[in-house]
C-alpha positions in Angstrom: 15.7 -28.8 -37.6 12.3 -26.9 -36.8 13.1 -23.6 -36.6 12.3 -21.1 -33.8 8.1 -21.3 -33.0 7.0 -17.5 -34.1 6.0 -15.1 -31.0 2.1 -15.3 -30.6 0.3 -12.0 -31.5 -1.1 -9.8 -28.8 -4.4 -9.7 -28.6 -5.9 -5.8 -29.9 -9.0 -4.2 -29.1 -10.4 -5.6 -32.5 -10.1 -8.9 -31.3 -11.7 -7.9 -28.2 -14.9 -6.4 -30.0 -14.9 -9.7 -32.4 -15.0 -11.5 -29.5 -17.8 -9.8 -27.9 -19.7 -9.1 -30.7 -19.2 -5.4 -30.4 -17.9 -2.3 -32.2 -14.2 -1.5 -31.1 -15.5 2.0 -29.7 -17.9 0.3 -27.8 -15.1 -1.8 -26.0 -13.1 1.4 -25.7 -15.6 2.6 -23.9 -16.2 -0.4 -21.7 -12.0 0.2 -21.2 -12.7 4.2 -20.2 -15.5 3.4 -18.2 -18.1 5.3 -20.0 -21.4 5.1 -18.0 -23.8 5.0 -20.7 -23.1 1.5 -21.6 -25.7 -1.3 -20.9 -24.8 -3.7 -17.9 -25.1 -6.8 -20.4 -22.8 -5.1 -23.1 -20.1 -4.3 -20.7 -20.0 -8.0 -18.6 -19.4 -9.7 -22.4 -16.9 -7.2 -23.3 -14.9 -7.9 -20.0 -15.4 -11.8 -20.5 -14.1 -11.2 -23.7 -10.8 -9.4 -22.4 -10.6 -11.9 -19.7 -10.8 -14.6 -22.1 -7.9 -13.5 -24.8 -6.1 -12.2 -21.8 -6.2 -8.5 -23.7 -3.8 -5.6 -21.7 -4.2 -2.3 -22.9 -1.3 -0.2 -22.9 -0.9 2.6 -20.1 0.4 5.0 -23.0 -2.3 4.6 -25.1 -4.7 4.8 -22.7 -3.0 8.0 -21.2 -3.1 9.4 -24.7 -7.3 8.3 -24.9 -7.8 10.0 -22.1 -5.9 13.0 -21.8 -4.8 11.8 -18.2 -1.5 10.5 -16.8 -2.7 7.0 -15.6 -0.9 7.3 -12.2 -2.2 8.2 -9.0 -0.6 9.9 -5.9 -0.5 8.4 -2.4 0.8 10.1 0.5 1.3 8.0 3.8 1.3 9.1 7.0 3.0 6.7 9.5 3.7 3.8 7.0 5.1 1.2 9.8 1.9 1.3 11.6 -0.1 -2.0 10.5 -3.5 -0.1 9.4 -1.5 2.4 7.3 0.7 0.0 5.3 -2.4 -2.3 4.7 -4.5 0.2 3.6 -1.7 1.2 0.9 -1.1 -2.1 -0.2 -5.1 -3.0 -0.3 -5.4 0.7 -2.6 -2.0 -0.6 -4.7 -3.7 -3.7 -5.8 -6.7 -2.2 -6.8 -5.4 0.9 -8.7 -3.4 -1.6 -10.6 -6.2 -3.3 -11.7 -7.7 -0.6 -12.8 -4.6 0.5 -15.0 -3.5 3.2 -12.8 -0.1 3.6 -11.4 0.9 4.7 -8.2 3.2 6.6 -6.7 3.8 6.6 -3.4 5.2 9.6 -0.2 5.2 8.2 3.1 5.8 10.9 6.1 7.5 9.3 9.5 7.8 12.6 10.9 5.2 14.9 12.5 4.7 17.9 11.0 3.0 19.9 7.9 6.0 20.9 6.0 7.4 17.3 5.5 3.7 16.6 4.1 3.5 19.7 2.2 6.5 18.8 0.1 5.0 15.3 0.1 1.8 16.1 -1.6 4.1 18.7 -3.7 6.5 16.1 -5.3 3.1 13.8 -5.9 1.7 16.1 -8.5 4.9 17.6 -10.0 4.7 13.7 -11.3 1.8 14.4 -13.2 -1.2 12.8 -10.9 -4.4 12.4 -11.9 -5.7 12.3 -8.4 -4.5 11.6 -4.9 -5.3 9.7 -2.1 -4.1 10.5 1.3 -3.5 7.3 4.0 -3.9 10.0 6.7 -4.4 8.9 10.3 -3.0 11.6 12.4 -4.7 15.1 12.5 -1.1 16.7 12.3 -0.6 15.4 8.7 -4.1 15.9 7.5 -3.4 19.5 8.1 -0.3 19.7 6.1 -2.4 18.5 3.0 -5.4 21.3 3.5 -2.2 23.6 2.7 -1.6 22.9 -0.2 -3.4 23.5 -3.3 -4.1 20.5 -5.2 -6.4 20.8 -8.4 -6.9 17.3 -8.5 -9.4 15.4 -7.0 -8.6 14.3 -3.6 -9.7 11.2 -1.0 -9.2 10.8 2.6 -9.2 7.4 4.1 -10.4 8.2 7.3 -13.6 7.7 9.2 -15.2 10.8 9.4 -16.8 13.0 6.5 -14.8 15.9 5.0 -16.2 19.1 3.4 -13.1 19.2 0.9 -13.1 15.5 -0.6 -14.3 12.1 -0.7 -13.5 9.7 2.5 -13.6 6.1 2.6 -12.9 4.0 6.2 -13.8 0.8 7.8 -16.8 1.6 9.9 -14.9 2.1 13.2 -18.3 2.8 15.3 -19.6 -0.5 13.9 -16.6 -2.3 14.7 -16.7 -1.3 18.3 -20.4 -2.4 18.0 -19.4 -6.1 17.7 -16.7 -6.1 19.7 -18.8 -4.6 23.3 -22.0 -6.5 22.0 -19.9 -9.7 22.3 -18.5 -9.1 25.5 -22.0 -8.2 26.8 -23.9 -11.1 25.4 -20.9 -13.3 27.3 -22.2 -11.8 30.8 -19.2 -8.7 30.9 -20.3 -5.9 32.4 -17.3 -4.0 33.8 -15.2 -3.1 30.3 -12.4 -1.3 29.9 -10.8 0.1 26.7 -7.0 0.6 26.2 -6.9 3.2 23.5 -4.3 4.7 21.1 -3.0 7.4 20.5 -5.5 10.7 20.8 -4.2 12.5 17.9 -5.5 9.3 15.5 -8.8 9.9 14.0 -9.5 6.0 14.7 -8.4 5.6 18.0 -10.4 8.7 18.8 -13.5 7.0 16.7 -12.9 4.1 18.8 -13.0 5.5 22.1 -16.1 7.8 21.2 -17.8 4.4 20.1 -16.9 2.5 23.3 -18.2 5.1 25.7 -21.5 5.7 23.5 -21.6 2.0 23.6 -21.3 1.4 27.4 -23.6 4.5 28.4 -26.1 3.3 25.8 -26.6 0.2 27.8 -26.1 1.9 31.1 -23.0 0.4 32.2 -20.1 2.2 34.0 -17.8 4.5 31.8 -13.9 3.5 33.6 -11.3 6.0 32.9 -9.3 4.7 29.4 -5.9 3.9 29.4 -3.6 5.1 26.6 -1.4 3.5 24.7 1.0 4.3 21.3 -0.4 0.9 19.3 3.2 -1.0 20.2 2.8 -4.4 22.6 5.2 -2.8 25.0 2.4 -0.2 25.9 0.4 -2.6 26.4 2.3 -4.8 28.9 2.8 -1.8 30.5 -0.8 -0.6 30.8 -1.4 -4.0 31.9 1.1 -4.7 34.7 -0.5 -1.9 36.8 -3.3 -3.9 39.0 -5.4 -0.8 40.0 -7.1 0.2 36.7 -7.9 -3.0 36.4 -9.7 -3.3 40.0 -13.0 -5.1 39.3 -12.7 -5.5 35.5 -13.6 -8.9 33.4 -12.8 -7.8 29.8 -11.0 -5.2 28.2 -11.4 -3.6 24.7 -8.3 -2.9 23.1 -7.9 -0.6 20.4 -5.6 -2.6 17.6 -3.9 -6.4 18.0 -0.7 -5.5 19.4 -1.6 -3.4 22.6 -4.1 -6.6 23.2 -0.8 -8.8 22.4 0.9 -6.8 25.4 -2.1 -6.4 27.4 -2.3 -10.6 27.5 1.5 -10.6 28.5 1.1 -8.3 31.4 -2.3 -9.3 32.8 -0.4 -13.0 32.9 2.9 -11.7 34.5 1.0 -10.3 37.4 -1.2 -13.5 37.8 -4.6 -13.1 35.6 -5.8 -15.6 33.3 -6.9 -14.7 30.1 -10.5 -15.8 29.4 -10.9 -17.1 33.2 -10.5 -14.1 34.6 -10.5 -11.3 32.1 -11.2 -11.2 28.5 -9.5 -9.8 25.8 -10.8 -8.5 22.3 -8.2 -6.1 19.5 -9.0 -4.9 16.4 -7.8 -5.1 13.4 -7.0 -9.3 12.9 -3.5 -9.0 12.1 -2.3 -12.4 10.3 -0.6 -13.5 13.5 -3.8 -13.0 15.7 -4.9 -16.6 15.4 -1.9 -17.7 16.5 -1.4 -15.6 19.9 -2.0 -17.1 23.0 -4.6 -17.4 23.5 -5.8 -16.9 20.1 -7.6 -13.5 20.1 -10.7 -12.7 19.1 -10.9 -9.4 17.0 -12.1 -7.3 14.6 -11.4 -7.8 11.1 -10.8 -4.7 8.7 -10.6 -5.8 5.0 -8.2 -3.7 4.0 -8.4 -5.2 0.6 -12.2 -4.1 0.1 -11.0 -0.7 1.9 -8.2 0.0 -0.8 -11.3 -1.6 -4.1 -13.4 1.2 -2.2 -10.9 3.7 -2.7 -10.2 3.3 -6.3 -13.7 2.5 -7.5 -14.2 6.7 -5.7 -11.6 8.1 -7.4 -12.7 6.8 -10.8 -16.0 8.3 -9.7 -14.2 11.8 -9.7 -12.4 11.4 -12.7 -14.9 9.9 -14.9 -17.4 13.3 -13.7 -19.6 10.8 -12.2 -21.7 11.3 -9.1 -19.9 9.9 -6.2 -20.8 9.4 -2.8 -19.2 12.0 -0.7 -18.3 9.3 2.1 -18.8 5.5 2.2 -17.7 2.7 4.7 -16.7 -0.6 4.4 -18.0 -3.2 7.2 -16.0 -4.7 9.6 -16.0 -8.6 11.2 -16.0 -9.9 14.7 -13.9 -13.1 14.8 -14.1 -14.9 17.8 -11.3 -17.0 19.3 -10.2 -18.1 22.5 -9.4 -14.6 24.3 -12.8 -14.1 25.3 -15.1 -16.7 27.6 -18.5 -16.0 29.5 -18.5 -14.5 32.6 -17.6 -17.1 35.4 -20.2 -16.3 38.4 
């Protein structure tokens, strides 16, 4: 009887740099991201890993480095959809990069839950932290506290005291009133979020730039907290709405409510008002109708993320803010204006 088939040896770096044709320093340095090595050197090097499916072990890699391997996350509002994505999105990537991550999420309002956050993320050792920070409130708890490690915000505005990354909100809002205007809308509301949010504020800056750009009436916003009920509610009111043929709505589910209520009192959605959100949520196609929205890639936001903290750790010269473009997707919530 054939005995027992041996266990398979584990690729090492040497047969990584055989592979590649390369010293094994030069493939540890393609592994540490060393920025002196030639483009051509390092794309056969990583074909080469790809190819004998090579893993380097986080221990050995903490021990090359000098550095812990694992990154610190703090999230503010984590049941929100744009906070959770964005975690997930920056998960994914930090994994891939060999990092892992450890993760505080803050429900509450207030700086001393985030102080002790951010706290209990580097008594873990952290190389760096990221902060998923959409309320003002909790970005102030983190300028508390005194980090020594490098630091990036995802939010959309530039910060004197570390690296932000966001999806370009002000573009966003670009697509979504240049659509609307190119369908014949001219009177445009916007339901917003929540005014302490850095994006719902960026949002609502952007739409009224946007509407007094092309000389069209600024209405009064309505505010919502991101949840569909607001939105119905907001919506079942018929005098802000005197006069209006499309409405901008600041994130998927206030437009899910906002269809709802508009329809309980009577108004069609295109026919008699149409509807854009933001964000694309996966069940956005299949609302009725289905909306159109902008799309944030959450997946490139989180690659972004990563790619500038590695920046910062490796001493490398890293843009001080960068953006990641959004998508209009256009579905059946929006029509041309019926004269």
């Amino acid at each position: 009887m054939d005995g027992p088939e041996p266990q398979r040896r584990k690729p090492s770096i040497y047969d990584v740099a055989a592979r590649a044709g390369v010293s094994h320093m030069t493939v540890s340095r393609v592994l540490n991201e060393h920025p002196n090595i030639k483009a051509e050197t390092r794309d056969r090097v990583r074909a080469a890993i790809a190819e004998l499916s090579y893993t380097r072990s986080t221990i050995a890699r903490a021990l090359a480095t000098n550095r812990a391997m694992r990154i610190g996350v703090l999230v503010d509002a984590p049941l929100h959809y744009g906070p959770s994505r964005t975690l997930l999105g920056f998960e994914r990537a930090a994994r891939a990069r060999g990092y892992a991550v450890s993760v505080y999420s803050v429900e509450d309002e207030g700086s001393p839950v985030v102080e002790a956050g951010v706290e209990e993320l580097l008594s873990h050792g952290a190389d760096a932290l990221a902060v998923v920070a959409p309320r003002a409130s909790s970005l102030d708890g983190v300028r508390r506290t005194a980090l020594g490690v490098p630091l990036l915000l995802f939010r959309a505005d530039p910060d004197p005291d570390a690296v932000t990354v966001s999806v370009d909100q002000a573009a966003g809002v670009d697509l979504a009133i240049a659509h609307l205007v190119d369908i014949g809308h001219r009177e445009i509301l916007h339901i917003a979020g929540p005014t302490d949010w850095y994006d719902a504020c960026s949002r609502t800056a952007a739409w009224e730039q946007n509407l007094r750009t092309r000389g069209l009436v600024v209405r009064t916003p309505l505010y919502g907290d991101w949840s569909s009920d607001s939105g119905f509610d907001l919506a079942s009111d018929p005098a802000p709405w005197e006069g209006v043929t499309a409405a901008f709505v600041a994130n998927d589910q206030m437009a899910l409510g906002v269809i709802h209520g508009l329809r309980s009192r009577g108004v069609r959605v295109p026919e008699d008002v149409s509807v854009v959100g933001f964000d694309d949520v996966p069940d956005a196609g299949h609302f009725w109708p289905p909306l159109t929205t902008v799309r944030q890639d959450y997946d490139a936001l989180g690659r972004l993320g990563v790619e500038r903290l590695m920046d910062l750790l490796s001493g490398s010269e890293a843009a001080r803010s960068d953006v990641v473009e959004p998508r209009l997707i256009v579905r059946r919530s929006t029509a041309a204006l019926a004269h």
